[in-house]
DSSP file (Angstrom, degrees, kcal/mol; ACC not computed):
  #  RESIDUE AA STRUCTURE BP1 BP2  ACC     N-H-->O    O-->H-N    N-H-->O    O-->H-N    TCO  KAPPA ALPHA  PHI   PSI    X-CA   Y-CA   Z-CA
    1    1 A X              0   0    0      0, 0.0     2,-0.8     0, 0.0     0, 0.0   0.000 360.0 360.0 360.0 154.9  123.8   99.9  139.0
    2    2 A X        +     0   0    0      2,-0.0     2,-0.3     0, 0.0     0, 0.0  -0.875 360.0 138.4-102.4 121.7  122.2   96.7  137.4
    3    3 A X        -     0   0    0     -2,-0.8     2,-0.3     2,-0.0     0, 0.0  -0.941  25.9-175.4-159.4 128.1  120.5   97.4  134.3
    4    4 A X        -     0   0    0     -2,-0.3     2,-0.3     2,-0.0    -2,-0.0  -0.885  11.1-151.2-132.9 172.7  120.2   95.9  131.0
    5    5 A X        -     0   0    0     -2,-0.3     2,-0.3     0, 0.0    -2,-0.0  -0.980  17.9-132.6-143.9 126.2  118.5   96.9  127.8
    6    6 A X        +     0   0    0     -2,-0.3     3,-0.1     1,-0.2    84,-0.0  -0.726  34.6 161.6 -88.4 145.9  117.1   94.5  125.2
    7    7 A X        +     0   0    0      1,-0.4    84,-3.3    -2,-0.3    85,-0.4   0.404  63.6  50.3-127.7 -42.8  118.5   95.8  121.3
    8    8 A X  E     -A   90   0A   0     82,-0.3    -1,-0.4    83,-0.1     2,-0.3  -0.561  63.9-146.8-127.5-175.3  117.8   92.6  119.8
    9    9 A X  E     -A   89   0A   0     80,-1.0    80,-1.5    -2,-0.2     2,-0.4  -0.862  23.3-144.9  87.7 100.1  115.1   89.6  119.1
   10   10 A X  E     -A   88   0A   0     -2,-0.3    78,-0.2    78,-0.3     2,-0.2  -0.916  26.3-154.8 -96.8 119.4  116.7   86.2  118.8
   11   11 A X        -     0   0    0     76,-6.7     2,-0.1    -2,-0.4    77,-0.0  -0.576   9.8-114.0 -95.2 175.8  114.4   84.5  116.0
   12   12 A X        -     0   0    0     -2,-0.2     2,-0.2     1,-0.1     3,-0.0  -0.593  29.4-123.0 -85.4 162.7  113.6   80.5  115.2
   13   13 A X        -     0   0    0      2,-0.2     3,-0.1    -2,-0.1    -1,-0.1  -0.443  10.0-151.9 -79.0 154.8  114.7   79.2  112.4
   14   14 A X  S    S+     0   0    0     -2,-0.2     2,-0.2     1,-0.0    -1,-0.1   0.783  84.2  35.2 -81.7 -34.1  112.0   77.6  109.9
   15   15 A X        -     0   0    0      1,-0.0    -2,-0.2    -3,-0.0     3,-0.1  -0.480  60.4-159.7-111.8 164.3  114.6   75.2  108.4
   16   16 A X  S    S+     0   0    0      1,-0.4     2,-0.2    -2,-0.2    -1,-0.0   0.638  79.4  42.1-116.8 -34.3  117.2   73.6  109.8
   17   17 A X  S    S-     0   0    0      0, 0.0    -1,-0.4     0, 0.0     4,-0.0  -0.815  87.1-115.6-144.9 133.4  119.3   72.7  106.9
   18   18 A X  S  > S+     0   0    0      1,-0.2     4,-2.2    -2,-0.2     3,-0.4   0.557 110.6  62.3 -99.5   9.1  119.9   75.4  104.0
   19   19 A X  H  > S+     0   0    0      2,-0.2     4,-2.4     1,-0.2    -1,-0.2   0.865 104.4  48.5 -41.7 -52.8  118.4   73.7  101.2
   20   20 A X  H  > S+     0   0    0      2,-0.2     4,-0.7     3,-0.2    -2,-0.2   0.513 113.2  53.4 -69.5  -4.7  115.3   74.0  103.3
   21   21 A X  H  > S+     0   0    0     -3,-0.4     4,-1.1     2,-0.2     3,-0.4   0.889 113.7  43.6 -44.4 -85.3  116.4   78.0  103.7
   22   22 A X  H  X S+     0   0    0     -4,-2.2     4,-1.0     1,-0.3    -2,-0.2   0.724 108.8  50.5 -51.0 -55.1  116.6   78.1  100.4
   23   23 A X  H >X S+     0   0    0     -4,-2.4     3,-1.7     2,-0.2     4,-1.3   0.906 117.9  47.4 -39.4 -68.8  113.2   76.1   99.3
   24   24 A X  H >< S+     0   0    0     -4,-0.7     3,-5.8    -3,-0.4     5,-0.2   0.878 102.8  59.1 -68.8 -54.3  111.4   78.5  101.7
   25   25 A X  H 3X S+     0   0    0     -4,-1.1     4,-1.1     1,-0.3    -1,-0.3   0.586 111.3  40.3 -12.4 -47.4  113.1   81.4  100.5
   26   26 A X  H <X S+     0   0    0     -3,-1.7     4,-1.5    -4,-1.0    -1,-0.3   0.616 112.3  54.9 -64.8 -33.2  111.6   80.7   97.0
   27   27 A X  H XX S+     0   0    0     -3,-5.8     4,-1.1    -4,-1.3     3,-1.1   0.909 112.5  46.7 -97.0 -93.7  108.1   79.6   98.3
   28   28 A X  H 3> S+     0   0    0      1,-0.3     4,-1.8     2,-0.2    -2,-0.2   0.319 113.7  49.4  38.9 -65.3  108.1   83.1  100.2
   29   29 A X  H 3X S+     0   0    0     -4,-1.1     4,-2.4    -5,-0.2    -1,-0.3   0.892 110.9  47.2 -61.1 -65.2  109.1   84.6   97.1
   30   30 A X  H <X S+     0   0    0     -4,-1.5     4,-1.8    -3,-1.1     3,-0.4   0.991 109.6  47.1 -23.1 -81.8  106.6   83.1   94.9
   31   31 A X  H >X S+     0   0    0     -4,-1.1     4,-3.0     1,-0.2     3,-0.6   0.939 112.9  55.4 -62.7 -34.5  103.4   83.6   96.9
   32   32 A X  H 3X S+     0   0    0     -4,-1.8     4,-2.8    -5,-0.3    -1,-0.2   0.897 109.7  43.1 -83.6 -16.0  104.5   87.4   97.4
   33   33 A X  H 3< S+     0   0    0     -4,-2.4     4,-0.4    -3,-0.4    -1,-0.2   0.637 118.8  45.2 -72.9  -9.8  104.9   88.1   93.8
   34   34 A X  H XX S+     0   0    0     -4,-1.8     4,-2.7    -3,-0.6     3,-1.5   0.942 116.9  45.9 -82.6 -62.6  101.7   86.2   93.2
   35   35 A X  H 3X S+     0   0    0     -4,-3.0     4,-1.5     1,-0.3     5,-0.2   0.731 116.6  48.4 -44.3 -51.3  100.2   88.0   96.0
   36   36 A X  H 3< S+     0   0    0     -4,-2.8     4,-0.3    -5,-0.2    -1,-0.3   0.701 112.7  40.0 -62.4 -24.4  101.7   91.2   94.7
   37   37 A X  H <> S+     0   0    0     -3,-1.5     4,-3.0    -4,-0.4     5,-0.2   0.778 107.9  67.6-100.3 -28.4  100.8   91.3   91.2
   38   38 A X  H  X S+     0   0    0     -4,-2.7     4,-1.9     1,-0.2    -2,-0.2   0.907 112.4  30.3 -56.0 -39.5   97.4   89.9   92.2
   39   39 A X  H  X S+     0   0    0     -4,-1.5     4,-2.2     2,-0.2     5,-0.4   0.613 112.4  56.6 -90.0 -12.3   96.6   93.2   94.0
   40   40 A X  H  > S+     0   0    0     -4,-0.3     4,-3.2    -5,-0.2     5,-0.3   0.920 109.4  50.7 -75.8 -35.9   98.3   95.7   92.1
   41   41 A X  H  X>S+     0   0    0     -4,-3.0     4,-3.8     1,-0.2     5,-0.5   0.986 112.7  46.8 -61.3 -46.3   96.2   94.3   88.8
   42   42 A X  H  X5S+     0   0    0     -4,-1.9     4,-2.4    -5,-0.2     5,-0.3   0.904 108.3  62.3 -49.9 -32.1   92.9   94.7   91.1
   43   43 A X  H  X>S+     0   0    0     -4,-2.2     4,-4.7     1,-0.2     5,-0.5   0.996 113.2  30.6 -33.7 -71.9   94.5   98.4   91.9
   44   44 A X  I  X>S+     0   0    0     -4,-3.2     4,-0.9    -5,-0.4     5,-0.7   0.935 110.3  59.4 -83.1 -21.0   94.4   99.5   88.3
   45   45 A X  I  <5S+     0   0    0     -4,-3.8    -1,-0.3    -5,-0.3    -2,-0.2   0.847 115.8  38.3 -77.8  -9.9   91.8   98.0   87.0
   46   46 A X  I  <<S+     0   0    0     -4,-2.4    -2,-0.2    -5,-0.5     6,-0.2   0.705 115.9  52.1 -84.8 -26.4   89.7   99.7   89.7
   47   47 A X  I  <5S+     0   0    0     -4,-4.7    -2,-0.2    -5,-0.3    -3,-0.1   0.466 125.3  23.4 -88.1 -19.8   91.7  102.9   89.4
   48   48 A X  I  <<S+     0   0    0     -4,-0.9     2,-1.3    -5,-0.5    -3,-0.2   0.473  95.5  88.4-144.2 -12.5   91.2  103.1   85.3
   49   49 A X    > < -     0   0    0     -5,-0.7     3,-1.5     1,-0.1     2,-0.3  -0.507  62.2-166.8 -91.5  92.5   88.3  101.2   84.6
   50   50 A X  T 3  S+     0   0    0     -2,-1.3     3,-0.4     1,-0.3    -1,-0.1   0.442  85.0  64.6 -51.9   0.0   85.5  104.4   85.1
   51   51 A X  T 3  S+     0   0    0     -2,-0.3    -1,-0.3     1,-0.2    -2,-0.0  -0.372  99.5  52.4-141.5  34.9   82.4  101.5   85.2
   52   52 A X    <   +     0   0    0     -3,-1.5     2,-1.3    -6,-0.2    -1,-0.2  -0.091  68.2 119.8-142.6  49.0   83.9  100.1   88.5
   53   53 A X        +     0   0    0     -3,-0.4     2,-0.4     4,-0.1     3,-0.1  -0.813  60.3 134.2 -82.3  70.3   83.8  103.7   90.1
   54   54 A X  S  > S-     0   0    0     -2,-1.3     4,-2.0     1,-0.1     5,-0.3  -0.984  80.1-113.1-138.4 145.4   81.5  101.8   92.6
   55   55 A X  H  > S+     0   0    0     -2,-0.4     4,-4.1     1,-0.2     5,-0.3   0.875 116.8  51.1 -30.3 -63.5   80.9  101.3   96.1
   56   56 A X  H  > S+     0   0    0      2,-0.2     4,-2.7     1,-0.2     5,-0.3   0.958 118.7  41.0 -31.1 -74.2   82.1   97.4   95.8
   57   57 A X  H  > S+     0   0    0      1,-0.3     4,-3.7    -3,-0.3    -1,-0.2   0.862 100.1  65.4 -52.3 -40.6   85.2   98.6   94.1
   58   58 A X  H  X S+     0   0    0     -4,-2.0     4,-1.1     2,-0.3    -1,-0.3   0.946 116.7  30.7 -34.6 -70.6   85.8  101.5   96.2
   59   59 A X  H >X S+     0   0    0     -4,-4.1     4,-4.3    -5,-0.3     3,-0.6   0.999 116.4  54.4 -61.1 -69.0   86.4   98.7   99.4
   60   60 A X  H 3X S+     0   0    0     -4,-2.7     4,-1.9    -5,-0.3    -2,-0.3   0.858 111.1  46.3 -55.8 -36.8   87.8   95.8   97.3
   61   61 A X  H 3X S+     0   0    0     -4,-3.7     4,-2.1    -5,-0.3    -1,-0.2   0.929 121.9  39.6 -70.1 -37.9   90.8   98.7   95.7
   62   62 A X  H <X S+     0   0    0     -4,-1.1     4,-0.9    -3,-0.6     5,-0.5   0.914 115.1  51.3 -72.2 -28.7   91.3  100.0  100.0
   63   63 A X  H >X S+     0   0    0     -4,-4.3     4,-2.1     2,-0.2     3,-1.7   0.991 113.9  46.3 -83.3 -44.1   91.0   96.0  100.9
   64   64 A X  H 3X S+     0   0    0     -4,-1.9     4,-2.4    -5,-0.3     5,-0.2   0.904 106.2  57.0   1.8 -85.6   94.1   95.7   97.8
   65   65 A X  H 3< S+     0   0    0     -4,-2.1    -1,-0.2     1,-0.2    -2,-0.2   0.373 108.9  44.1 -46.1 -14.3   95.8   98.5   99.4
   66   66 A X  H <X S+     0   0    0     -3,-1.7     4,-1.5    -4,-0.9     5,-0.2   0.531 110.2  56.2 -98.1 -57.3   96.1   96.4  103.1
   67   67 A X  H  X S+     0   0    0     -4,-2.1     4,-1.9    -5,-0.5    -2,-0.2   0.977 107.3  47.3 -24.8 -64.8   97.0   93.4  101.5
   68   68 A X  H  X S+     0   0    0     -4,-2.4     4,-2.0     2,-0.2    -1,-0.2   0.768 115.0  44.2 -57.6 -37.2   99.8   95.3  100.0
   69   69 A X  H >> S+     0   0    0     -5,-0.2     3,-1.5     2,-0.2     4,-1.1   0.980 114.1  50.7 -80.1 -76.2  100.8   96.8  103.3
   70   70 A X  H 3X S+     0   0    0     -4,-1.5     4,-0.7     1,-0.3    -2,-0.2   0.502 116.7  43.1 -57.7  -4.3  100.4   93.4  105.3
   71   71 A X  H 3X S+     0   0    0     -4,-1.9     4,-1.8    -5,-0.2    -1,-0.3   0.864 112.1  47.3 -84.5 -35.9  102.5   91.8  102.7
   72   72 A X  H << S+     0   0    0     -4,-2.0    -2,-0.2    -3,-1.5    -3,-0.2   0.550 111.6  60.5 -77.5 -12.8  105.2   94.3  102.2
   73   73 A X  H  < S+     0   0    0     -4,-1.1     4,-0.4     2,-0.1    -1,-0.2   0.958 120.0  10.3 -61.6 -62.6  105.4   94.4  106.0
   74   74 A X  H  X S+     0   0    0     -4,-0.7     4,-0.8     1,-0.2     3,-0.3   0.940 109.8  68.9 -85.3 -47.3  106.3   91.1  106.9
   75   75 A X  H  X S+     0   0    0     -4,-1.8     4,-0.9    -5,-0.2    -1,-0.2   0.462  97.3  58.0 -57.7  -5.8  107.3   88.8  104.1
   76   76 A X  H >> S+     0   0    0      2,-0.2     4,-3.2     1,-0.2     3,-1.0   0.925 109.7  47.2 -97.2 -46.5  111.4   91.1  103.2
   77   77 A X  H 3> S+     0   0    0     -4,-0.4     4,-1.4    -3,-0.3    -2,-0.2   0.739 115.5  44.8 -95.5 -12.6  112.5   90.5  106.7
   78   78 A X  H 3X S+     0   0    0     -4,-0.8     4,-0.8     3,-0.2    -1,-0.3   0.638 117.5  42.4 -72.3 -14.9  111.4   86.6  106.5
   79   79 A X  H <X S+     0   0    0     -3,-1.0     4,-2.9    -4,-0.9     5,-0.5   0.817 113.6  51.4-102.4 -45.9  112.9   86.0  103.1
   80   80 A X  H >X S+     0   0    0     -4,-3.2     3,-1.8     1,-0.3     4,-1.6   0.824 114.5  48.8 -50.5 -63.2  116.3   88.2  104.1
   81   81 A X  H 3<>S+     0   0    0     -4,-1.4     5,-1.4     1,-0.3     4,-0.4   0.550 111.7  45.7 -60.3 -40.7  116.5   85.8  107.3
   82   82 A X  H 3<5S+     0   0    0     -4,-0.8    -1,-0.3    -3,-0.2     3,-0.3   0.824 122.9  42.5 -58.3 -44.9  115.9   82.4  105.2
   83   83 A X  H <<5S+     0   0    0     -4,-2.9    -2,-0.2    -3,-1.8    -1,-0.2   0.985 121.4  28.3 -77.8 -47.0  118.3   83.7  103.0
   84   84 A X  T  <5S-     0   0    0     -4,-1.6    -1,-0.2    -5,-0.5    -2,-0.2   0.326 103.9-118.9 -97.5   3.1  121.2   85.3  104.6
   85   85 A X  T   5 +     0   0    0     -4,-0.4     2,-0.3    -5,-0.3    -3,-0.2   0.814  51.0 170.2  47.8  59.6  120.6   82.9  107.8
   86   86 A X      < -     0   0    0     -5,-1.4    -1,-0.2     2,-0.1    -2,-0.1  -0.849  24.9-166.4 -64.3 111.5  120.0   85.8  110.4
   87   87 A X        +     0   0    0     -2,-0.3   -76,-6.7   -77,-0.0     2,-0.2   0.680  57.6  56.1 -75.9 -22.8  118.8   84.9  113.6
   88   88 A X  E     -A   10   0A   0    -78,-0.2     2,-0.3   -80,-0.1   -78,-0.3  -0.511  47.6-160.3-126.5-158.2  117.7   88.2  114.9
   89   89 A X  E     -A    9   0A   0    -80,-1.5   -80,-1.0    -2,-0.2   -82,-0.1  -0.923  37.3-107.2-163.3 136.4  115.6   91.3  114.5
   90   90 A X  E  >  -A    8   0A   0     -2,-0.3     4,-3.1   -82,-0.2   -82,-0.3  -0.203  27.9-116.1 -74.3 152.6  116.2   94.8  116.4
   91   91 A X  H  > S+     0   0    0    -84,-3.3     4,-1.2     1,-0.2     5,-0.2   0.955 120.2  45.8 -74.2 -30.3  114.0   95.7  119.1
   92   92 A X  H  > S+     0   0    0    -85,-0.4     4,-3.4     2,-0.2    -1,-0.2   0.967 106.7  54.3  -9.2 -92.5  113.2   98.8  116.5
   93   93 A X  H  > S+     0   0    0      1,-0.2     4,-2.0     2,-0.2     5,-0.3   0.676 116.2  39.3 -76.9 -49.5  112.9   96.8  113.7
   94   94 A X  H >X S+     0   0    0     -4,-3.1     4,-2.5     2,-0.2     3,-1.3   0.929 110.2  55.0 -77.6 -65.0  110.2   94.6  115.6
   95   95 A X  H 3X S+     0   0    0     -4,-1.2     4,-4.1     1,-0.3    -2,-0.2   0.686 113.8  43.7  99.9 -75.6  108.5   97.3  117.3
   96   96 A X  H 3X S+     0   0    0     -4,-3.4     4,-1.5     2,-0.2    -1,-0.3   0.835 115.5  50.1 -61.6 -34.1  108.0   98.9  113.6
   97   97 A X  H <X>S+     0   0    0     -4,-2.0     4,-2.0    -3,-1.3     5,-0.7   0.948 116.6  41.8 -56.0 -63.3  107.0   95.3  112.2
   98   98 A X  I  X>S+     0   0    0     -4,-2.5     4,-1.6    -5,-0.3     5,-0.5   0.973 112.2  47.4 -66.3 -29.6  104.5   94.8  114.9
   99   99 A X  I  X5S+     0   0    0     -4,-4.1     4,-1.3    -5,-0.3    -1,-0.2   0.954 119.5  45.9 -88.2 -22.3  102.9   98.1  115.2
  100  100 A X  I  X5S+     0   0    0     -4,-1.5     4,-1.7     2,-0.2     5,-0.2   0.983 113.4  46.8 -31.7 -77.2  102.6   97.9  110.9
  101  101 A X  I  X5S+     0   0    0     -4,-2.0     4,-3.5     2,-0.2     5,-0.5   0.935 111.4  50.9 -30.7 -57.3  101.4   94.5  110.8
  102  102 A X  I  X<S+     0   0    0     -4,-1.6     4,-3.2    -5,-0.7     5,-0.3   0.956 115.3  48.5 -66.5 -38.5   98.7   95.4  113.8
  103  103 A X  H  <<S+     0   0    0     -4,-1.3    -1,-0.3    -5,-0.5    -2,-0.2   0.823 108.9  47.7 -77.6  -8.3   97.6   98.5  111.5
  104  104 A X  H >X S+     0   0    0     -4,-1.7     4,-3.1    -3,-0.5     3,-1.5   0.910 113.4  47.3 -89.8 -65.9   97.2   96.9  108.4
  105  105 A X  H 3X S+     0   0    0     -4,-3.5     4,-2.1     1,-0.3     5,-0.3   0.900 109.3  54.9 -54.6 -27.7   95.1   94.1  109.9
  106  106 A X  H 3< S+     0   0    0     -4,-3.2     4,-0.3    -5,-0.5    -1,-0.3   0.710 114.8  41.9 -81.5  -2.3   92.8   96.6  111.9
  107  107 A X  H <> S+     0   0    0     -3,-1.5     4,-1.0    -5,-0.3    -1,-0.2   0.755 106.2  59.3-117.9  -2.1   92.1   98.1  109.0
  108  108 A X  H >X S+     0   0    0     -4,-3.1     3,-1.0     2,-0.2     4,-0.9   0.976 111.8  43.4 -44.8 -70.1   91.7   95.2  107.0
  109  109 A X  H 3X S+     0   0    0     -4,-2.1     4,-1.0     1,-0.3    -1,-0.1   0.487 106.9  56.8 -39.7 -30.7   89.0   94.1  109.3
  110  110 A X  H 3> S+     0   0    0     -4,-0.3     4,-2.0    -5,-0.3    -1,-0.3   0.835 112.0  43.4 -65.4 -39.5   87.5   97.2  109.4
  111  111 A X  H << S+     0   0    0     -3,-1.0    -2,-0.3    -4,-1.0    -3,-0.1   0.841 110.5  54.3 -66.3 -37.8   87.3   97.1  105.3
  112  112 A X  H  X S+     0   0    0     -4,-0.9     4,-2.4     1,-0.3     3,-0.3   0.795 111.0  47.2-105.0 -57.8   86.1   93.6  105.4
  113  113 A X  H  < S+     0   0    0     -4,-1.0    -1,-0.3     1,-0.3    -2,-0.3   0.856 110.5  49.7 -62.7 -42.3   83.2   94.8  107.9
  114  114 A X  T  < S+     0   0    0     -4,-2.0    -1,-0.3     1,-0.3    -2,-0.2  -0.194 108.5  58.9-117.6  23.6   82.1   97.9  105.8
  115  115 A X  T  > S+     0   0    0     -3,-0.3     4,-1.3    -5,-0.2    -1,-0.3   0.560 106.3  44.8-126.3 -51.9   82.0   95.6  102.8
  116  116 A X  T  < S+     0   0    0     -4,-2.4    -2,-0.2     1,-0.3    -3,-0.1   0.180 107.0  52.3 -94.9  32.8   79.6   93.5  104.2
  117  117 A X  T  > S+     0   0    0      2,-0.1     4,-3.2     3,-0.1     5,-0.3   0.473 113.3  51.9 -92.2 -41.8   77.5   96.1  105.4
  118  118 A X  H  > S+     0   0    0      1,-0.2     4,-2.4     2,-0.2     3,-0.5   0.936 111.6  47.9 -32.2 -83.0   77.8   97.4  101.3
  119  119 A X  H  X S+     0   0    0     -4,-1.3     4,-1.3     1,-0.2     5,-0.3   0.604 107.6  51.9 -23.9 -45.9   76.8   94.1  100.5
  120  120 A X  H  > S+     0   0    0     -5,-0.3     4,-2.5     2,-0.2     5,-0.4   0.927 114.3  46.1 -43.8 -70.0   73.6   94.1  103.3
  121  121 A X  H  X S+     0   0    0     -4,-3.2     4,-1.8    -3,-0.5    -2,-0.2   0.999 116.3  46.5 -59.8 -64.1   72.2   97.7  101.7
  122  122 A X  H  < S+     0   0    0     -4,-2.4    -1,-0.2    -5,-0.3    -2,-0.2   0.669 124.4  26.1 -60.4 -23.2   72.6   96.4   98.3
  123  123 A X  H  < S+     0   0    0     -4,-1.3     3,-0.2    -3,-0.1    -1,-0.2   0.608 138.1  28.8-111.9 -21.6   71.1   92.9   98.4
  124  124 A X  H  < S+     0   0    0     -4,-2.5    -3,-0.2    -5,-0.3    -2,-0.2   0.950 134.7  36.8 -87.2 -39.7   68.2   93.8  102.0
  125  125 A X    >X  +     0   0    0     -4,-1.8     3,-1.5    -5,-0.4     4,-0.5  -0.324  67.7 151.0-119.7  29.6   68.0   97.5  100.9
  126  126 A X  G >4 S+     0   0    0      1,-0.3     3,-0.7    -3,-0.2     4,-0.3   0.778  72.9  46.9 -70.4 -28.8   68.1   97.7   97.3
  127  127 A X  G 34 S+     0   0    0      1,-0.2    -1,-0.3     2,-0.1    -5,-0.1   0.618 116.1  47.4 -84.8   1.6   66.0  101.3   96.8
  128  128 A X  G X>>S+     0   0    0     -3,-1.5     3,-1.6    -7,-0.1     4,-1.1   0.186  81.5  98.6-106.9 -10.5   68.0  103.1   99.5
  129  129 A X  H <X5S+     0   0    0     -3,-0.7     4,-1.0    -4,-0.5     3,-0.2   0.871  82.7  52.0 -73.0   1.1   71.8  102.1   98.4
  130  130 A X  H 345S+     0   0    0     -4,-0.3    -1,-0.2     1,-0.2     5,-0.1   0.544 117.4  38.9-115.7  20.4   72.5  105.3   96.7
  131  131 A X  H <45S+     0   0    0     -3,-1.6    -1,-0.2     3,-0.1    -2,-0.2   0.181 121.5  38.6-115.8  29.0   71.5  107.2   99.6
  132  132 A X  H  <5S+     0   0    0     -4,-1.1    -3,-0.1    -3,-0.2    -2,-0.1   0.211 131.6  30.8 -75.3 -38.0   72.8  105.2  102.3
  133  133 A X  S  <<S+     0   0    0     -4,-1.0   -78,-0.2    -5,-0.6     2,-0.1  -0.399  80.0 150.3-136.2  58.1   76.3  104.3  100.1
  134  134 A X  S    S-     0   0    0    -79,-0.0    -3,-0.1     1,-0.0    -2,-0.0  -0.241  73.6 -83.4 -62.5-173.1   77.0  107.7   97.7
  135  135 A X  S  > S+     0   0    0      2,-0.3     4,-3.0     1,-0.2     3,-0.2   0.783 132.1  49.3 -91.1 -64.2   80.6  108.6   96.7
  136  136 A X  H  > S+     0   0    0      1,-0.3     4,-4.0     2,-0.2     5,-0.3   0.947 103.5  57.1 -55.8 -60.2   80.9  110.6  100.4
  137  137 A X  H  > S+     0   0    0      1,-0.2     4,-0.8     2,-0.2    -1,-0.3   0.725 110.4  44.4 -47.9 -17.3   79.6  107.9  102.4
  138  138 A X  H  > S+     0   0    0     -3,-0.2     4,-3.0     2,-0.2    -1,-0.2   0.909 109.5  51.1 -76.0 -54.8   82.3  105.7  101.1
  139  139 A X  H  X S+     0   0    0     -4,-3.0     4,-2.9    -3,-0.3    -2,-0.2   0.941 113.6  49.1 -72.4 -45.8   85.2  108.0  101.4
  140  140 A X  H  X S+     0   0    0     -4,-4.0     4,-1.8     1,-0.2    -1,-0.2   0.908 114.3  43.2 -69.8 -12.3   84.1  108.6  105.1
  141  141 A X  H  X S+     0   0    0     -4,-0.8     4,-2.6    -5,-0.3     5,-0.2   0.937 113.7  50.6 -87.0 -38.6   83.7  105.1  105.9
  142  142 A X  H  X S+     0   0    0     -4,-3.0     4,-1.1     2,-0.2    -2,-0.1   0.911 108.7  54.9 -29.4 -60.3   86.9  104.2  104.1
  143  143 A X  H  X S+     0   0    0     -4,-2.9     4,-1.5     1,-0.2    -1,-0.2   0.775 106.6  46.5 -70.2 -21.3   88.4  106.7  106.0
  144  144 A X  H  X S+     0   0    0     -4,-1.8     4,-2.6     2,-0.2     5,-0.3   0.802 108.9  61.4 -70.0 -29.9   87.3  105.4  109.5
  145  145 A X  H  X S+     0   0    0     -4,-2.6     4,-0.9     1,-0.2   -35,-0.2   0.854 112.5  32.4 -46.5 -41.4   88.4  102.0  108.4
  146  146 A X  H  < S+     0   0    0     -4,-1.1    -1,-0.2    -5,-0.2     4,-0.2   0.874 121.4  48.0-104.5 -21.1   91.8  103.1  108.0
  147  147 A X  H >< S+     0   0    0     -4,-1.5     3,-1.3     1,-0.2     4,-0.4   0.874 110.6  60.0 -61.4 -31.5   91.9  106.2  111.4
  148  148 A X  H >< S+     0   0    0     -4,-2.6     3,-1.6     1,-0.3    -2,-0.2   0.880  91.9  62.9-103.7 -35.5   90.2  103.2  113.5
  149  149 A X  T 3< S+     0   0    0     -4,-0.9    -1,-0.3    -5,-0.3    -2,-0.1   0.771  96.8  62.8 -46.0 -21.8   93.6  100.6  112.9
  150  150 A X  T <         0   0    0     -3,-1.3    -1,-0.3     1,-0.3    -2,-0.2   0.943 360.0 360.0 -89.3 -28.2   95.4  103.4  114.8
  151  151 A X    <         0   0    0     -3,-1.6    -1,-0.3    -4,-0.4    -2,-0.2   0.590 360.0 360.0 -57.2 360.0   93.2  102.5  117.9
């Protein structure tokens, strides 16, 4: 019978030349340890500072926590390949990349939306935000934010 099966993902290169490998490798490396430490501080200072137990924070620590996922997703397998001059990626390996990547942003976007509806009550609605956006309303909206990425 004739039949074939894809296993692998032949990728482009960014660079051409491995000095320019390298350079990206580094720039790659840079912005995700900037990237990283930027959200990890907002993490704990939202997580241990008790006088930003607040709606706002509530979002901006889950919109942290997507960051963190869309960075750690993508950015390891672009810096190994710049480094280690790898052209491909397993039909897995992508699979798992893309359907991560896709969940992180839909529930980015979800967060993003349910922040500026926060934002909406608090500045159009000010005598109704702490019965429109208590503790529960948060955590359930939070929690569609992040069930609705799987759609």
């Amino acid at each position: 019978s004739n039949s074939s099966s894809i296993s692998h993902f032949l990728l482009l290169p960014l660079a051409d030349t491995w000095q320019l490998q390298l350079l990206l490798f580094c720039l790659f490396l840079a912005i995700s340890l900037a990237a990283l430490l930027a959200n990890s501080l907002i993490i704990s200072a939202v997580a241990c500072g008790h006088h930003l137990h607040t709606p706002m924070f509530f979002f901006l620590l889950n919109l942290a926590l997507t960051d963190l996922g869309c960075i750690c997703t993508t950015v390891p397998k672009a810096m190994h390949n710049s480094l280690w001059n790898t052209r491909t990626i397993s039909y897995s390996g992508c699979t798992t990349q893309l359907f991560m990547l896709v969940f992180f942003l839909g529930s980015e976007f979800s967060l993003l939306t349910i922040m500026c509806y926060d934002r909406y009550v608090s500045i159009c609605k000010p005598l109704h935000y702490g019965t429109l956006l208590g503790s529960r309303a948060c955590a359930h909206m939070a929690a569609a934010a992040w069930a609705s990425a799987f759609l």
